[in-house]
C-alpha positions in Angstrom: -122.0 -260.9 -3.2 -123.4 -262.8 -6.1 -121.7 -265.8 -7.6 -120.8 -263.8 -11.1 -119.4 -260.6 -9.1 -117.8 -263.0 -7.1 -116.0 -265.1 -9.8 -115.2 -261.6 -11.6 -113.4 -260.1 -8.4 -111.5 -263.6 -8.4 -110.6 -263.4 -11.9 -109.4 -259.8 -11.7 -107.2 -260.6 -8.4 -105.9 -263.3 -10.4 -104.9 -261.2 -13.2 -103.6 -258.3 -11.2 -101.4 -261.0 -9.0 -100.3 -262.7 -12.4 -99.3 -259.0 -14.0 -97.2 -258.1 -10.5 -95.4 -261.7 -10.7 -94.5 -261.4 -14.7 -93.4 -257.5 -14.2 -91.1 -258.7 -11.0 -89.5 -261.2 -12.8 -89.2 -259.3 -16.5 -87.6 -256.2 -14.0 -85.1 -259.2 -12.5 -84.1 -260.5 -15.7 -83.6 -257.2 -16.8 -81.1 -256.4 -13.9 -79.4 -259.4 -13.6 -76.3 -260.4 -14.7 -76.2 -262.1 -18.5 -77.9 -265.6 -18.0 -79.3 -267.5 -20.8 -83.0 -266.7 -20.2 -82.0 -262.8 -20.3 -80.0 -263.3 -23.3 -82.6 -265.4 -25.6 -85.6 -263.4 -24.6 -83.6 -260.1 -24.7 -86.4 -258.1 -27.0 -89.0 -259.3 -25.0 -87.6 -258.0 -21.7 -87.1 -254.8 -23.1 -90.0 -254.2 -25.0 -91.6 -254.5 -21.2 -89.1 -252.6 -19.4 -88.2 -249.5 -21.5 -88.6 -246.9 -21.5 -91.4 -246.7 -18.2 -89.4 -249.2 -16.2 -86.0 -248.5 -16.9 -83.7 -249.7 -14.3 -79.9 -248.0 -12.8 -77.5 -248.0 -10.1 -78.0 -244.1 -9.7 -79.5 -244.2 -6.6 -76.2 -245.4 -4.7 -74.1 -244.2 -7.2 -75.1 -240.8 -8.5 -74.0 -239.6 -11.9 -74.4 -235.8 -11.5 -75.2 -233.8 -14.5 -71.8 -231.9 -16.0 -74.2 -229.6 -18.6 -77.3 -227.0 -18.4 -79.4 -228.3 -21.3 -82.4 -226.4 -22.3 -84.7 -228.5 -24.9 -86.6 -226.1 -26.6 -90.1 -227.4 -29.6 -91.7 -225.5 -32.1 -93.9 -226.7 -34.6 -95.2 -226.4 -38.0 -98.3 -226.1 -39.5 -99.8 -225.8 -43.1 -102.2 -222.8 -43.5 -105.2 -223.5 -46.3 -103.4 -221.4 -49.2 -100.3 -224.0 -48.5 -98.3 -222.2 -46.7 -96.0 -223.5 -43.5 -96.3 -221.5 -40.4 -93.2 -222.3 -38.0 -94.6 -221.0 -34.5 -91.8 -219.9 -32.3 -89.7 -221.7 -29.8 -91.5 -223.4 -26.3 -88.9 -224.5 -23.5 -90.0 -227.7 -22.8 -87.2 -228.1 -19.9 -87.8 -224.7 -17.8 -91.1 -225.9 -16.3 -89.2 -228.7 -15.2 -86.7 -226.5 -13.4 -88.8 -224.2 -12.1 -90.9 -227.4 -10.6 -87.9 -229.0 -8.8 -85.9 -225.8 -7.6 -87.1 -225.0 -4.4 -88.9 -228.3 -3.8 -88.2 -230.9 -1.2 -90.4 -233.5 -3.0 -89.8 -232.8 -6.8 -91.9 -235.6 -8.5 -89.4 -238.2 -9.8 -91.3 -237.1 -13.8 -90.3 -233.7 -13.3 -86.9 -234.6 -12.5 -86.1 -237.3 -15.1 -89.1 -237.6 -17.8 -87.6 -235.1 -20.4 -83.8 -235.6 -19.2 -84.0 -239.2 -19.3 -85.9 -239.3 -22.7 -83.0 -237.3 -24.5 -80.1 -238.9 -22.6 -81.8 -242.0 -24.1 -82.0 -240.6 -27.7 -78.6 -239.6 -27.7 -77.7 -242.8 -26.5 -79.3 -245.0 -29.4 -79.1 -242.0 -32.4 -75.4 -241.1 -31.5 -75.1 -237.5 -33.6 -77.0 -238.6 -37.2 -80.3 -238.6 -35.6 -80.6 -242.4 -37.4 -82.8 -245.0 -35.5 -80.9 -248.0 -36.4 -82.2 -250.0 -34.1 -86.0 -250.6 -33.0 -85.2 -249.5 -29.6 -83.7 -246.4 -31.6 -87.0 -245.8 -32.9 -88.9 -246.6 -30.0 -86.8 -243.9 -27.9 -87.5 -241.3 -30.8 -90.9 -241.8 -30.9 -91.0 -241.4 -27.1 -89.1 -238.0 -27.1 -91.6 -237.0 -30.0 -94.4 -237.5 -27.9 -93.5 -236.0 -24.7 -92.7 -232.6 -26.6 -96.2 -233.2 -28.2 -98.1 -233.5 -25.5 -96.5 -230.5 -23.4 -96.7 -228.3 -26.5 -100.4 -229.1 -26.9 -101.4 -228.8 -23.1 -99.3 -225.5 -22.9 -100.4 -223.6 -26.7 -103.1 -226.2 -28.1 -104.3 -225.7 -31.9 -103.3 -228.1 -34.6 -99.9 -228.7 -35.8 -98.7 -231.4 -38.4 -95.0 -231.3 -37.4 -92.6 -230.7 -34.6 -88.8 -229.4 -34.4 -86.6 -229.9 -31.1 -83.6 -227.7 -30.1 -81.4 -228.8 -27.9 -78.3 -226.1 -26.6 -75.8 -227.7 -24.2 -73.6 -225.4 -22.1 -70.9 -226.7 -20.0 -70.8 -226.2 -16.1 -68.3 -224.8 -14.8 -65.6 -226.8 -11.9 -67.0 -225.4 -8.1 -64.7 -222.9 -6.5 -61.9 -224.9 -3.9 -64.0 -225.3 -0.4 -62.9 -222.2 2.2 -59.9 -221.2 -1.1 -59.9 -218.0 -2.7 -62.6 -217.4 -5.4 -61.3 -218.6 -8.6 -61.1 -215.9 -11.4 -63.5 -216.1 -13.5 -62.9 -217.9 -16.8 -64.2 -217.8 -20.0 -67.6 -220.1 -20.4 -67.0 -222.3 -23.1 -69.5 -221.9 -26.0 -72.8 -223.6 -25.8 -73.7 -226.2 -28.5 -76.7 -225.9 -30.4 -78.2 -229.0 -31.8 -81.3 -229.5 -34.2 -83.1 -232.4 -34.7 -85.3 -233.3 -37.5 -88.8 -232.7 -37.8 -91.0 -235.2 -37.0 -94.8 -235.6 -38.3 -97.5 -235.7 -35.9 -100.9 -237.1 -36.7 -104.2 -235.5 -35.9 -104.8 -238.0 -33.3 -101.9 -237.4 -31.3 -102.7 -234.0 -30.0 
């Protein structure tokens, strides 16, 4: 190996080992209790962290899902005369269902990518649908983009704007182990939530 490819393959182990070190601790600060470092670089830690790195206690302690959400996208485009066509609704959430029922390995993006993205928004936006805060807008943007991109792979064509629907039904309490079947109650009414159309630019799809 010559001395250039040699000093190039040094530099890049270098930069790879520097990258794995920074991410480490950034991830450690991030988890960690409040300590002075976390709290006066806060923005910077989670600028790095969310929302690909996000970190949680789920793992040992599970938070199951008490709802059925389906997140549904349709977008709009503007004809030549000037006229908006409103295509109709894609479930953005059903592929993900239909992935991980039935499978021993789901993919950990098929289980949490869209879930976590709108338990996220709803998290920052409470129910105005305001970013207030630039993690707010960061988490919006993020949302937008996922529906983007599986609306495009899934219908293509342009589009210069994109709705989400999201309906939230209740689940039901399980029947008592080895009891008598529970009569069957009324299912309480789903609720149906609109959020506000975003733009999308050319180069985004």
């Amino acid at each position: 190996m010559t001395t250039p490819w040699r000093a190039a393959v040094s530099a890049g182990a270098v930069v790879c080992v520097a990258t794995a070190l920074i991410h480490v601790l950034l991830v450690f600060l991030h988890v960690a209790p409040p300590n002075a470092v976390s709290q006066q670089y806060g923005p910077q830690i989670n600028a790095w962290v969310f929302p690909l790195f996000e970190q949680n206690w789920r793992l040992f302690a599970p938070d199951p899902e008490s709802v059925n959400r389906q997140i549904s996208a349709r977008t709009v485009r503007t004809a030549p005369d000037g006229t908006a066509q409103v295509s109709d609704w894609f479930d953005l959430s059903g592929p993900d269902g239909a992935a991980v029922e039935h499978n021993a390995f789901p993919s950990h993006t098929t289980q949490n990518m869209l879930r976590r993205a709108w338990s996220s928004y709803l998290e920052t936006h409470g129910g105005d649908d305001q970013p207030r805060t630039e993690r707010a807008s960061m988490m919006q943007t993020y949302l937008r983009n996922i529906a983007v991109d599986r609306v495009a792979a899934q219908r293509g064509g342009r589009f210069d704007s994109i709705q989400l629907r999201v309906i939230t039904r209740p689940i039901g309490p399980p029947a008592p182990a080895g009891g008598p079947r529970r009569a069957t109650s009324v299912p309480a009414p789903a609720d149906t939530r609109y959020l506000p159309v975003w733009t999308v630019a050319p180069h985004e799809h």
